[in-house]
N, C-alpha and C positions, 0 to 999 in steps of 0.2 A: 471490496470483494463482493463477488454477487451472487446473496445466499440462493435465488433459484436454477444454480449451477451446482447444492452442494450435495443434492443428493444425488444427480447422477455421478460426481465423482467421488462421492463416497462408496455408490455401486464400482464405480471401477478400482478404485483401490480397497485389499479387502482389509477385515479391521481387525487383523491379531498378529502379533510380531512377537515370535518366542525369542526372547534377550536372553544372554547366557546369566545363569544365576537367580531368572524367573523359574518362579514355583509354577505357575499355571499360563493359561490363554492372556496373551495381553489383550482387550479388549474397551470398546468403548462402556460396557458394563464392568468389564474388571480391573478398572485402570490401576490399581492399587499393585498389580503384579505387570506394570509395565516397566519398574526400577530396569536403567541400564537399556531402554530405548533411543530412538537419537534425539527427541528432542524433550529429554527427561535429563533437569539441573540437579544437582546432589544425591544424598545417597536416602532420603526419608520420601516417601509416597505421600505427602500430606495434600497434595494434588494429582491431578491427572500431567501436569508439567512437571513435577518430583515438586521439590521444596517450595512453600508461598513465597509468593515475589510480595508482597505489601509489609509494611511501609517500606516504599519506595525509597535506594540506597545515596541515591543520590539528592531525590526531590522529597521525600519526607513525607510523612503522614497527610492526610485532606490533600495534597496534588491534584490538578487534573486539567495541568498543562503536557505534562511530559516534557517530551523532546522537544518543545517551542521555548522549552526555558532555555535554553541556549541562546538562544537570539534577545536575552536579557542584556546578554555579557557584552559590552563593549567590544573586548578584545574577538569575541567571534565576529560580532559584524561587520569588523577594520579588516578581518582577514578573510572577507567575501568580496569586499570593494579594491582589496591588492588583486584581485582578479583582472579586473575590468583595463584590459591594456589599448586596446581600439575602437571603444565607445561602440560598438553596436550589439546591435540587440534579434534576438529571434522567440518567438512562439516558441513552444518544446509543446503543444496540446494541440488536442482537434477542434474542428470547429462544429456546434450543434448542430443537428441535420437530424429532421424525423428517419434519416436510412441508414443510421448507425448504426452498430451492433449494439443489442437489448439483451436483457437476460430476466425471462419468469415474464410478470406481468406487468413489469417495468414500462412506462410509455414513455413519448417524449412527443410535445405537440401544442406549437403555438399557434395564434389566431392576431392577426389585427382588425381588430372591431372598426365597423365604421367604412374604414377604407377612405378615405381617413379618417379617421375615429371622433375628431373634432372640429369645428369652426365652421364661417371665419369669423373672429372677435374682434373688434375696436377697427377704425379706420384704418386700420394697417392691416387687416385685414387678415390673421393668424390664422394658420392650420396647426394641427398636431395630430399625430401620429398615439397611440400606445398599443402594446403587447400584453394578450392574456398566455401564458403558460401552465400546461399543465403537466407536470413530470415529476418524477422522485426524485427530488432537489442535489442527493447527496452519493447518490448512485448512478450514474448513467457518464457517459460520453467521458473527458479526461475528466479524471477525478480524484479526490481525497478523503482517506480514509480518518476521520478523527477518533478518537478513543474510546467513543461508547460506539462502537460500532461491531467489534471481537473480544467476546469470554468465552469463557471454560464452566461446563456444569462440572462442580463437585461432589455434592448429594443426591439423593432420587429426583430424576425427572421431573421440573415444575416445582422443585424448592426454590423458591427465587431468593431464599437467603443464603442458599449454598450456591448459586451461579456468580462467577467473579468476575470482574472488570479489572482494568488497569490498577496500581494503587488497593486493589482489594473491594473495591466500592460492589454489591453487592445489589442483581436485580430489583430488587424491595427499593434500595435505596435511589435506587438511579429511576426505577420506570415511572410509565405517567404514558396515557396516547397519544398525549397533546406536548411531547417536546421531553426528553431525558431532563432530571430532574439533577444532576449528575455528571459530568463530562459533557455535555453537548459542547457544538465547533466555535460557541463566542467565550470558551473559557481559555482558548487558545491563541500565541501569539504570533504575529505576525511574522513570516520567515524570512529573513535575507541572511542566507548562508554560502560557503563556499562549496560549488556544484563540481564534483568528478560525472564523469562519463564509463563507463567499462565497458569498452562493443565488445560482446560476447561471442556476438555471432563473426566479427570481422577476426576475431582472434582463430574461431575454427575454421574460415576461409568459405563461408558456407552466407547466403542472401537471409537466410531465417535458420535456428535452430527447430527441433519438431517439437512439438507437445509431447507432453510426456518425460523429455530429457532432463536432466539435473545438472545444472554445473557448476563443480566445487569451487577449492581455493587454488586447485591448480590452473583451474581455467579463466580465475581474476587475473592470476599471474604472470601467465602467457598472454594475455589480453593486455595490463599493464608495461609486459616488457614490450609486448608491442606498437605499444602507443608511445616507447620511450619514456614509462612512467617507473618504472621496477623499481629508484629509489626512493618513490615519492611518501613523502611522511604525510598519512591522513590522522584528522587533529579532531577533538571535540566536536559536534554541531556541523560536521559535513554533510551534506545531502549525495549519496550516493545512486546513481542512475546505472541502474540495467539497460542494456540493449541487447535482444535475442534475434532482431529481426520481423517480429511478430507484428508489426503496423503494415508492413508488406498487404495480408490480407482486410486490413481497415474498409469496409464500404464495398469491397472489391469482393472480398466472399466471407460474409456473415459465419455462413457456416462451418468454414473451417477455423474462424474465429475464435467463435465460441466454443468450438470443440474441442477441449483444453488445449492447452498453450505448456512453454516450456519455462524453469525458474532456475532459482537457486538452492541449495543443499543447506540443512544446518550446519554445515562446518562453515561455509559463508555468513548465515546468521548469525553465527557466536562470535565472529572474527568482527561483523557490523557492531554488533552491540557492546561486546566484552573488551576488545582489541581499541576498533576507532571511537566510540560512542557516537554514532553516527546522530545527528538531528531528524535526518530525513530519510527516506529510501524511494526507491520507483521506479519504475519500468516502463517497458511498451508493451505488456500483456495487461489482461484485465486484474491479477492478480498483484502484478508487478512484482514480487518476488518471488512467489510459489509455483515449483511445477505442478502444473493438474494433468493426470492423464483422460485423453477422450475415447471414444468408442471408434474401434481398431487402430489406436495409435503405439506407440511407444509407452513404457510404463517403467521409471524408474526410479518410482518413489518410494522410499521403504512402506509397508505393508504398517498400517496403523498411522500411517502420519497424514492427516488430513488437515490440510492449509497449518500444518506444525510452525510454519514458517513467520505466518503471521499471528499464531498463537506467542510465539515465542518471542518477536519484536516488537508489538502492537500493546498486546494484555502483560505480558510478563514484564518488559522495558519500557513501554511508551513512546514509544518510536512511530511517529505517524509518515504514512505511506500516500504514495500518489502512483493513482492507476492510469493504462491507457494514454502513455505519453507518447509524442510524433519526435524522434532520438535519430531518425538518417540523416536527416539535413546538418546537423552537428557534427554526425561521425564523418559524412562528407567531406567536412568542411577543415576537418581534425581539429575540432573544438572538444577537447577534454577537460580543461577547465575554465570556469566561467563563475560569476556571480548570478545565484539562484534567488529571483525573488518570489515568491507566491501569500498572499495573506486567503485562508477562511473564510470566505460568506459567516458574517457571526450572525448566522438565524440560534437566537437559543431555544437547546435543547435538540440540534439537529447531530448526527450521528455522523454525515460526511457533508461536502460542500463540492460544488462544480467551482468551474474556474480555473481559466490555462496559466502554468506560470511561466515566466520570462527566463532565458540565458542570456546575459550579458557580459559580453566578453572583449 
């Protein structure tokens, strides 16, 4: 997600959502009276999410794999590789380019020194070539999101033992300048999981959904029936892929790009997480699950819910996310399911990691 995106869409969405049976303003200062918002679990406010997600239900206290621990199990990886019925393969990500869409003071900007950079050595006479890069490693172009990347303040502003992480892990304990101390993306494993597709946008019959729009579980399901998938049973450790349409503008127009993009509803995120337990999730927007609304777009995210979406399957479940994925060529092709591979760049202590991953199908 690309936090110098989050204050203008927090200007566009405003921050208080009166839920029936709130005493007061729900608000980012009052979140204790958000009980009964949509993206508030149980009936105690002991967070701004309702109830503490740590220790983690599944993965247990110290965690800070998540949703990669699926790709432990045998039986998940056998049932990524029943996929693979015609041996080939496609990119599902973009390729770098300093003229991608950026977000804040984000850069992206390599150099080969030299020109060739090297040689020639020994009678054979060698060249070589290398690349300086300069760019925020874990944020830019396709991308992933790893687990120290979204918490939740719980306390005053700048109490870094009240701000929470995945598992409960706790700013004090995770920060550090020089690389999270904590969740960073080499504590994570390697994914080959089994990849669904959902065109979302080919379900409403529409090139792109707009920014702004939200769509629920009726619109997986109409989406599913349309793919001829309506009985299909998703299982543990699936990577679930959004398609909105949203790559349409990729390079083409930045600016409406960037200008939020359209997602998913929490009734989708509780059905990802609670229902499939999915491994993975991702999109072809920057967010990849969350609608954001932009200035003069559509707006239909409930009032108070900023990036909820990925508060909710990220910090609360550990469910890691892949941004800004290339999903036409697939839906094309009517490639709905496939064998998803993608592993982390394990720089430790890095918060997301670049890197396209593969459908093999």
């Amino acid at each position: 997600m690309k936090s110098g995106y989050m204050l203008s869409a927090a200007a566009a969405v405003a921050l208080c959502f009166t839920a029936s049976g709130a005493s007061a303003e729900c608000s980012a200062e009052n979140w204790k009276d958000c009980k009964g918002a949509p993206w508030v679990d149980g009936d105690v406010m002991e967070t701004p999410l309702g109830s503490k997600w740590w220790p983690h239900p599944i993965w247990g206290e110290g965690d800070e794999a998540g949703s990669t621990n699926w790709y432990k199990k045998p039986a998940v990886v056998l049932r990524a590789f029943s996929m693979v019925q015609h041996g080939k393969t496609m990119k599902i990500g973009h390729e770098y380019t300093t003229d991608m869409p950026l977000f804040g003071a984000r850069k992206f900007s390599m150099r080969i020194p030299g020109n060739p950079t090297g040689g020639p050595f020994g009678a054979s006479k060698l060249m070589y070539n290398d690349e300086f890069l300069a760019t925020e490693i874990g944020q830019v172009g396709t991308q992933f999101d790893g687990l120290g990347h979204i918490g939740v303040q719980l306390g005053a502003p700048g109490d870094l033992n009240n701000m929470r992480w995945y598992n409960g892990f706790t700013a004090a304990e995770m920060g550090g300048a020089y690389g999270l101390r904590k969740l960073g993306t080499e504590k994570l494993h390697p994914i080959i999981a089994r990849g669904i597709l959902i065109d979302l946008a080919g379900a409403r019959g529409v090139e792109s959904m707009e920014a702004g729009e939200v769509a629920t579980m009726a619109d997986v399901r109409k989406a599913l029936k349309r793919q001829g998938m309506e009985n299909f049973k998703f299982q543990e450790g699936d990577a679930i892929l959004f398609r909105y349409g949203w790559e349409k503008y990729w390079i083409v127009d930045n600016a409406k790009y960037n200008n939020g993009c359209p997602g998913v509803g929490m009734d989708v995120a509780r059905w990802i997480a609670e229902e499939v337990k999915a491994g993975v999730t991702g999109g072809d927007t920057w967010p990849a699950t969350d609608p954001v609304p932009g200035k003069g777009t559509k707006n239909e995210v409930p009032a108070g819910c900023i990036f909820c979406v990925h508060n909710y399957l990220q910090t609360r479940h550990g469910i890691v996310n892949q941004e800004n994925l290339k999903l036409k060529a697939l839906a094309d092709a009517g490639v709905y399911t496939f064998m998803y591979v993608y592993s982390p760049v394990p720089i430790k202590g890095a918060t997301g990691s670049i890197g396209v991953p593969v459908a093999i199908y």
